[in-house]
SEPA-503750 format. One record per residue: residue number from 1; residue in one letter; x, z, y of N, C-alpha, C, O in turn. Coordinates in steps of 0.02 Angstrom, whole numbers, plus 50000, padded with zeros to 5 digits. Layout:
BEGIN
+-----+-----+-------+-------+-------+-------+-------+-------+-------+-------+-------+-------+-------+-------+
:   n : res :  n.xx :  n.zz :  n.yy : ca.xx : ca.zz : ca.yy :  c.xx :  c.zz :  c.yy :  o.xx :  o.zz :  o.yy :
+-----+-----+-------+-------+-------+-------+-------+-------+-------+-------+-------+-------+-------+-------+
: NUM :   A :     X :     Z :     Y :     X :     Z :     Y :     X :     Z :     Y :     X :     Z :     Y :
...
+-----+-----+-------+-------+-------+-------+-------+-------+-------+-------+-------+-------+-------+-------+
This chain:
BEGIN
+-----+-----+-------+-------+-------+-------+-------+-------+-------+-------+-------+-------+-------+-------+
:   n : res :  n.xx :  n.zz :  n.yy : ca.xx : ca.zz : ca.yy :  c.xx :  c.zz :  c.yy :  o.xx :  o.zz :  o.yy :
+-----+-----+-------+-------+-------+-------+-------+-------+-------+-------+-------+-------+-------+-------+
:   1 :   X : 54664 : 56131 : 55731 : 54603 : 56141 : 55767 : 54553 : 56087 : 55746 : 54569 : 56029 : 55733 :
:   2 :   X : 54509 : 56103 : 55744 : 54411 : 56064 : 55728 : 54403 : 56011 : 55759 : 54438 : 56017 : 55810 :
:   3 :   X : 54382 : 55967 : 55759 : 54351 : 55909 : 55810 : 54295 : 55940 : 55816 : 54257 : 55967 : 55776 :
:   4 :   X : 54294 : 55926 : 55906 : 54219 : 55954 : 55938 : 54161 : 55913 : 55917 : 54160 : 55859 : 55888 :
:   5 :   X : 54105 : 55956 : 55940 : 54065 : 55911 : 55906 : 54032 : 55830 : 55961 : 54001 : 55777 : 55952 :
:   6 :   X : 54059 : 55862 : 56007 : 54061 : 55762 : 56029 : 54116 : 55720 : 56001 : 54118 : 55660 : 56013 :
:   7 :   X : 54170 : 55757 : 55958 : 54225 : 55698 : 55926 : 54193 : 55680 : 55853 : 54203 : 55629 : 55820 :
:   8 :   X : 54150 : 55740 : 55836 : 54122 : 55730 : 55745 : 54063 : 55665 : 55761 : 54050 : 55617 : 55724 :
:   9 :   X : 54038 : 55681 : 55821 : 53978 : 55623 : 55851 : 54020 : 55543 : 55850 : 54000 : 55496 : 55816 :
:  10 :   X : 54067 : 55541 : 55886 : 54095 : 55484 : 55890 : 54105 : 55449 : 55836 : 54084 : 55392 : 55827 :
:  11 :   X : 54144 : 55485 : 55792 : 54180 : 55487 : 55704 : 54099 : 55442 : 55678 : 54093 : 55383 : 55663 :
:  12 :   X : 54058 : 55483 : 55681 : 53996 : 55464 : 55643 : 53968 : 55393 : 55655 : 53962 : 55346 : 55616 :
:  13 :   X : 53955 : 55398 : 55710 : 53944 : 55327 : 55747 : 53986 : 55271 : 55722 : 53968 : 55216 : 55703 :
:  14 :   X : 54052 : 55299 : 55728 : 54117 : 55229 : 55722 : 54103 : 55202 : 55653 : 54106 : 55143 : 55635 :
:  15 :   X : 54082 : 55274 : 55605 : 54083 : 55250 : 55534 : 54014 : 55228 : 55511 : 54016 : 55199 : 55457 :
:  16 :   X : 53956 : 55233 : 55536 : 53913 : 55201 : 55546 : 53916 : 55125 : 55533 : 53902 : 55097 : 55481 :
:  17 :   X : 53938 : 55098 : 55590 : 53946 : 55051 : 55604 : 53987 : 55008 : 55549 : 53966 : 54956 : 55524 :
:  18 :   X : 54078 : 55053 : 55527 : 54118 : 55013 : 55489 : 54076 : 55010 : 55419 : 54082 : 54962 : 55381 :
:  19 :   X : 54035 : 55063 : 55406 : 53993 : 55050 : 55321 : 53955 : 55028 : 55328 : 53927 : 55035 : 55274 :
:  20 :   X : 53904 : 54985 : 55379 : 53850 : 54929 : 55380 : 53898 : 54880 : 55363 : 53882 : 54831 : 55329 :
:  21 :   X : 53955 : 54888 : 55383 : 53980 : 54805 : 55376 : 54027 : 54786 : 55312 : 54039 : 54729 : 55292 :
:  22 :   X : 54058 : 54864 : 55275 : 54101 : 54839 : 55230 : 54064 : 54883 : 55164 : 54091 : 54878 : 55109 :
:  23 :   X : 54014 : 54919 : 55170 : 53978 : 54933 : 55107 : 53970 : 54876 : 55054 : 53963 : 54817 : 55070 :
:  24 :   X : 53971 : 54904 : 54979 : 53948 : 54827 : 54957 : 53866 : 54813 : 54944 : 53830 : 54862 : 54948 :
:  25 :   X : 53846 : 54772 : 54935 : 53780 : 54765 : 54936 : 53741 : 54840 : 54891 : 53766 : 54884 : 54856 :
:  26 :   X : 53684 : 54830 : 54911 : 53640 : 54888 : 54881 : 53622 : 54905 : 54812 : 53623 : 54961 : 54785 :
:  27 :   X : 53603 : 54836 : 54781 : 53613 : 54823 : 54704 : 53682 : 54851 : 54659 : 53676 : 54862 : 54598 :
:  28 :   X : 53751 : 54860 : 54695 : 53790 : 54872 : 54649 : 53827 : 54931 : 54664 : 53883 : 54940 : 54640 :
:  29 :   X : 53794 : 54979 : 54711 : 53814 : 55032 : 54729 : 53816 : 55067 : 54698 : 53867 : 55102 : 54705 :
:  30 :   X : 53776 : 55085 : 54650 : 53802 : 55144 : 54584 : 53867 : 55132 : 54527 : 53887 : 55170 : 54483 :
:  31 :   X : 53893 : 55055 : 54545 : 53964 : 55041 : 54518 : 54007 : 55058 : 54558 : 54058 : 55088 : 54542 :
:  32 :   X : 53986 : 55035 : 54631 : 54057 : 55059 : 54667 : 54005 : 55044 : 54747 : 53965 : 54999 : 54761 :
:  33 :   X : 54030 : 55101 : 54784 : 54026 : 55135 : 54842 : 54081 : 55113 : 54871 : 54124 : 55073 : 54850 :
:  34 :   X : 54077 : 55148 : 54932 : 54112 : 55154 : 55010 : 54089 : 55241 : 55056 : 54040 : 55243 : 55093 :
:  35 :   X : 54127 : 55294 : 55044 : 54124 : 55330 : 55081 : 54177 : 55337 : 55124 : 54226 : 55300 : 55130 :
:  36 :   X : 54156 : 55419 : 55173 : 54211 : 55455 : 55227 : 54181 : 55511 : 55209 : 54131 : 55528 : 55177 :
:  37 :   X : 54242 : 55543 : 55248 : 54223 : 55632 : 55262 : 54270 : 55651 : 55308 : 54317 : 55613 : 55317 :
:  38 :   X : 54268 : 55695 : 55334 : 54327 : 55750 : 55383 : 54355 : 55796 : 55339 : 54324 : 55832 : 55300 :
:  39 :   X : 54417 : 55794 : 55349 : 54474 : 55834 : 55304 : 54498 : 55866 : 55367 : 54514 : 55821 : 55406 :
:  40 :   X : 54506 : 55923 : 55391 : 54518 : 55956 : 55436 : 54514 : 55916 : 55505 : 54465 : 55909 : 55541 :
:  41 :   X : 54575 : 55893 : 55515 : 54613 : 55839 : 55589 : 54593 : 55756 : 55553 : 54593 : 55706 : 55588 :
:  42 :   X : 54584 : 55755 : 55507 : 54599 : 55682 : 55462 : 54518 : 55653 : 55436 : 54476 : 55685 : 55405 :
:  43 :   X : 54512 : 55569 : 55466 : 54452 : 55548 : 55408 : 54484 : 55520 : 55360 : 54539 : 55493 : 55357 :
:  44 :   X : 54437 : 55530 : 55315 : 54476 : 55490 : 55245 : 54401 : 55426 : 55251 : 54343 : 55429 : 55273 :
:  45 :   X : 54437 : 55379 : 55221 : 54389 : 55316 : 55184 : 54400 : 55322 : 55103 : 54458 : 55326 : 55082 :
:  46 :   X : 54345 : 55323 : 55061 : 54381 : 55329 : 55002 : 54293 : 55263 : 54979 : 54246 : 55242 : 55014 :
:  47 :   X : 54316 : 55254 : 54895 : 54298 : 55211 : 54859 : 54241 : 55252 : 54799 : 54267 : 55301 : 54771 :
:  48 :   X : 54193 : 55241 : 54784 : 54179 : 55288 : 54745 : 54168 : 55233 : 54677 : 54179 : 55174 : 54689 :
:  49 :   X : 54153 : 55246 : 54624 : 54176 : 55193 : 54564 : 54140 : 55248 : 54492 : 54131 : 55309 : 54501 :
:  50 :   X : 54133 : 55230 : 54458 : 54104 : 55265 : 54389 : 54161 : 55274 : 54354 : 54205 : 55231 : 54358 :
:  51 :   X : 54172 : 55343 : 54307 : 54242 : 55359 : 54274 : 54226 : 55290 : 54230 : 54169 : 55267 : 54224 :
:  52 :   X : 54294 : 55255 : 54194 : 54326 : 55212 : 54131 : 54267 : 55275 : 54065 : 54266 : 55336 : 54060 :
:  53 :   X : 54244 : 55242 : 54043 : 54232 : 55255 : 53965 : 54182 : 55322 : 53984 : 54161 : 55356 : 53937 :
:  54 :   X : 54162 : 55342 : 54065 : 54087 : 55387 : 54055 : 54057 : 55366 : 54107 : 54069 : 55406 : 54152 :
:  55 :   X : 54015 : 55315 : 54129 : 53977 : 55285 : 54180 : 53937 : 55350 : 54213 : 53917 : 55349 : 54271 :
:  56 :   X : 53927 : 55415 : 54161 : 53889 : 55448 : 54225 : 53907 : 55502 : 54247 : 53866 : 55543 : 54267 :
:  57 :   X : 53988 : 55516 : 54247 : 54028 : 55541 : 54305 : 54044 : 55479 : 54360 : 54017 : 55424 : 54352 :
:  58 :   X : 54087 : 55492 : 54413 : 54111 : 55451 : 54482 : 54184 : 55490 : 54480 : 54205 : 55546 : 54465 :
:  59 :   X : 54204 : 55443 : 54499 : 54289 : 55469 : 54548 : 54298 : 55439 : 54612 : 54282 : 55380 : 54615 :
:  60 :   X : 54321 : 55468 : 54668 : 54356 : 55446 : 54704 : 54423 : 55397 : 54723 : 54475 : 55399 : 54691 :
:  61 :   X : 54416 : 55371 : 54755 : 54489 : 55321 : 54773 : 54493 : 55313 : 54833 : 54451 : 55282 : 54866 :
:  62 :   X : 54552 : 55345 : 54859 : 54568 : 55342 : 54949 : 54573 : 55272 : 54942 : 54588 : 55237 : 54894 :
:  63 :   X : 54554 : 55258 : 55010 : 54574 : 55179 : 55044 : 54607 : 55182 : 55122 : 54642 : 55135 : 55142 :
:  64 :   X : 54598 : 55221 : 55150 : 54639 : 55251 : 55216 : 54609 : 55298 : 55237 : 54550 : 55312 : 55229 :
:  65 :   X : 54666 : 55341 : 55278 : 54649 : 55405 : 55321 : 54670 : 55380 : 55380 : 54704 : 55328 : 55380 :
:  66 :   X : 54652 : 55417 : 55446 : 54700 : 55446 : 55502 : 54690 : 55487 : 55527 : 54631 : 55505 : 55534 :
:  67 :   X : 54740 : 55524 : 55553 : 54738 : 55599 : 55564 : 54766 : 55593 : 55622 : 54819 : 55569 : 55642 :
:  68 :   X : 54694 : 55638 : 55660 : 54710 : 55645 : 55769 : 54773 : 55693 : 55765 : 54778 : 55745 : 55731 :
:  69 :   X : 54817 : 55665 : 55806 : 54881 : 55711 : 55817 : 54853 : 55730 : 55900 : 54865 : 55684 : 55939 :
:  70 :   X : 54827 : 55774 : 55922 : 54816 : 55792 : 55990 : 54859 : 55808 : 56054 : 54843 : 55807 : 56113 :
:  71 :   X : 54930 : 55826 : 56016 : 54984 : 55836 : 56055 : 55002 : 55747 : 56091 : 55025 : 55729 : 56145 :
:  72 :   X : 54983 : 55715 : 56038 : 54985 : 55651 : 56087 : 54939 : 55588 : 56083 : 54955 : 55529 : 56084 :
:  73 :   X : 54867 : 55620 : 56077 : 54822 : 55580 : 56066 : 54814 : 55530 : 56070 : 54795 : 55492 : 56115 :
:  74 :   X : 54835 : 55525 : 55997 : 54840 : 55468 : 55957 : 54814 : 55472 : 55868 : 54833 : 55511 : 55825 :
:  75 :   X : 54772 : 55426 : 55865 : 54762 : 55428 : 55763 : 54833 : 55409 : 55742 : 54860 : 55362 : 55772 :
:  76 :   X : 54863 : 55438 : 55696 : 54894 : 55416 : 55656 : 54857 : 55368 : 55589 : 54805 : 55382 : 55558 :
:  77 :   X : 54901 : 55312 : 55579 : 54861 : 55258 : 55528 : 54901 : 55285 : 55444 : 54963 : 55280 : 55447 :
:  78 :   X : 54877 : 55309 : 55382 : 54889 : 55299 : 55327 : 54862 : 55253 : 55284 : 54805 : 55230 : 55292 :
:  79 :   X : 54905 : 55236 : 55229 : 54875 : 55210 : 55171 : 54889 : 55233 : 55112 : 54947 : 55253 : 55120 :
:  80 :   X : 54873 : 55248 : 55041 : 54900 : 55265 : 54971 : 54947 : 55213 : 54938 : 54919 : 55164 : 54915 :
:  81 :   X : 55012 : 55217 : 54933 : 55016 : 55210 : 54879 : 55017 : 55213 : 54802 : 54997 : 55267 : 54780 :
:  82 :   X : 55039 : 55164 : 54754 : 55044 : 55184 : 54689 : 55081 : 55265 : 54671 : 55059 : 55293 : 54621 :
:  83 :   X : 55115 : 55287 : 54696 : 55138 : 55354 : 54698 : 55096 : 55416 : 54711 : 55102 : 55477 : 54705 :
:  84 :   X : 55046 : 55368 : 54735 : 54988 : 55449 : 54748 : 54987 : 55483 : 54815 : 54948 : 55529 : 54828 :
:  85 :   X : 55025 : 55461 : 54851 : 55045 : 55492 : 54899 : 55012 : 55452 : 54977 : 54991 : 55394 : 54978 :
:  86 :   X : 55015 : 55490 : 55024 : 54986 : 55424 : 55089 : 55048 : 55415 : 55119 : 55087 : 55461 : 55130 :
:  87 :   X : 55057 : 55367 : 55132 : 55115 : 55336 : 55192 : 55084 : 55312 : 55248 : 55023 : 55306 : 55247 :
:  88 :   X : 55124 : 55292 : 55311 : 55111 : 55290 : 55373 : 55100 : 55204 : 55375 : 55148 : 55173 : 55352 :
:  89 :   X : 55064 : 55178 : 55391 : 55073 : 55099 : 55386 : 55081 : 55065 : 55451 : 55052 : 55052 : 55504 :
:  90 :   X : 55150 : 55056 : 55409 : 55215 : 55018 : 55474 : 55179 : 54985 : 55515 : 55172 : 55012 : 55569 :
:  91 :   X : 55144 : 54916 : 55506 : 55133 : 54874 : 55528 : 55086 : 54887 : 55600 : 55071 : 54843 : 55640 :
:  92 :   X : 55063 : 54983 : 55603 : 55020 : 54998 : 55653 : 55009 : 55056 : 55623 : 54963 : 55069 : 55584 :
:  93 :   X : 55062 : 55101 : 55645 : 55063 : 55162 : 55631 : 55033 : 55203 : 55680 : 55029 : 55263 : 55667 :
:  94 :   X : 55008 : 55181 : 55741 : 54950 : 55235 : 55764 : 54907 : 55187 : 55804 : 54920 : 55129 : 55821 :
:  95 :   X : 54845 : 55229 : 55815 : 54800 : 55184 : 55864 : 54765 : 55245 : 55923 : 54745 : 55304 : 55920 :
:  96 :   X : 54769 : 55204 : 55965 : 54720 : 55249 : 56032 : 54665 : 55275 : 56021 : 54648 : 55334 : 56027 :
:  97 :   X : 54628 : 55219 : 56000 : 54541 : 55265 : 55974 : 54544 : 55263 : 55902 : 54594 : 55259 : 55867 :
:  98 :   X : 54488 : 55267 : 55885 : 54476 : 55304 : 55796 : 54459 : 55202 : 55796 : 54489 : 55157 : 55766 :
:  99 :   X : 54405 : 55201 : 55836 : 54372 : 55122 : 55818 : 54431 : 55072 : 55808 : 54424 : 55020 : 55776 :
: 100 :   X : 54494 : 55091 : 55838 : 54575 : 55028 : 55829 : 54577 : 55063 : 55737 : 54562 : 55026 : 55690 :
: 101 :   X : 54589 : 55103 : 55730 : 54613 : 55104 : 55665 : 54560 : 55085 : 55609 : 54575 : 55067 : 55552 :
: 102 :   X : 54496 : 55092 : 55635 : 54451 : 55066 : 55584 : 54457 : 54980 : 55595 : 54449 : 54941 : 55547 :
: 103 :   X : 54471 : 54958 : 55663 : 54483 : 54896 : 55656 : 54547 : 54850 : 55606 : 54541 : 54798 : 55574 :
: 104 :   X : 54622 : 54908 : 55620 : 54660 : 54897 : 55570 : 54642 : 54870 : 55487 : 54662 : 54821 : 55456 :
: 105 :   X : 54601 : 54919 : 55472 : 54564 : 54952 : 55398 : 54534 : 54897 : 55378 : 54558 : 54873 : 55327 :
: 106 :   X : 54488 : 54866 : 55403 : 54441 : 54810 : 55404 : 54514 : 54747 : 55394 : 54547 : 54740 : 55342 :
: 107 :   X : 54521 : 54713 : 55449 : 54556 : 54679 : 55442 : 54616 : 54681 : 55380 : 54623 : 54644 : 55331 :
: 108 :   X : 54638 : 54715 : 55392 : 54690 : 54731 : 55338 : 54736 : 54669 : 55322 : 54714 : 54628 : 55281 :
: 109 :   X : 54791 : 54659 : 55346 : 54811 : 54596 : 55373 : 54856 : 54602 : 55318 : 54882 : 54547 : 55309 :
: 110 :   X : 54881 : 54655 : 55268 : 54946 : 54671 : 55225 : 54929 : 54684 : 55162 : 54966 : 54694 : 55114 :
: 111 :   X : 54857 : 54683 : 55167 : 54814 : 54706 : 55095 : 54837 : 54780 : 55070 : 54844 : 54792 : 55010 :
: 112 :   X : 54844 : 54814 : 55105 : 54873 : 54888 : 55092 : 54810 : 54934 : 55093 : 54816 : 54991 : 55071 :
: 113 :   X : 54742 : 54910 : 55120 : 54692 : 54969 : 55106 : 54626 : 54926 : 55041 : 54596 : 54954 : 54995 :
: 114 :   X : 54624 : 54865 : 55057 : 54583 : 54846 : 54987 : 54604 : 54780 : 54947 : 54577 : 54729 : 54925 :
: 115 :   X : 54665 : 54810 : 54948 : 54722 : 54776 : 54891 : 54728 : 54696 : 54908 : 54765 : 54660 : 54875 :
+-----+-----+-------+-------+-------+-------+-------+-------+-------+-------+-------+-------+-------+-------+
């Protein structure tokens, strides 16, 4: 199921807030970014960066998701590893509001979302 649109409101706001503070400056944003988006139940944070050897394509790079489990509302916390894959990150594998896991993200006490 969709997030209503007072949960897409909240989402927006929260991330608002986390990309005033962890964007990188304005000058070097066409090297490398800081986005989100909604993936069904899930935000993603991803990295945006210029392809190796063609500066005027971009790629993506997850940096964390979490995905509302509603049956027990709660975010679940991911991170990528080298495998490609997202794992659950132990250290705070879920949070109450969306704003705890963006607080996780930020902090990042394990270096598991910006290395």
């Amino acid at each position: 199921m969709a997030f209503t649109a007072s949960q897409i409101a909240d989402i927006e706001a929260a991330m608002v807030d986390f990309l005033a503070r962890r964007r990188p400056p304005a000058e070097i944003r066409d090297r490398l970014d800081l986005a989100w988006r909604i993936e069904d139940q899930s935000v993603v944070i991803f990295s945006i960066h210029p392809l190796w050897g063609d500066a005027s394509q971009h790629t993506e790079e997850p940096v964390a998701k979490a995905t509302y489990v509603r049956s027990i509302n709660r975010w679940r916390v991911y991170w990528q590893r080298a495998d490609l894959k997202w794992h659950g990150y132990e250290p705070h594998p879920q949070a109450v509001f969306f704003e705890e896991f963006l607080a996780v993200v930020d902090e990042d006490k394990h270096c598991c979302f910006w290395g």
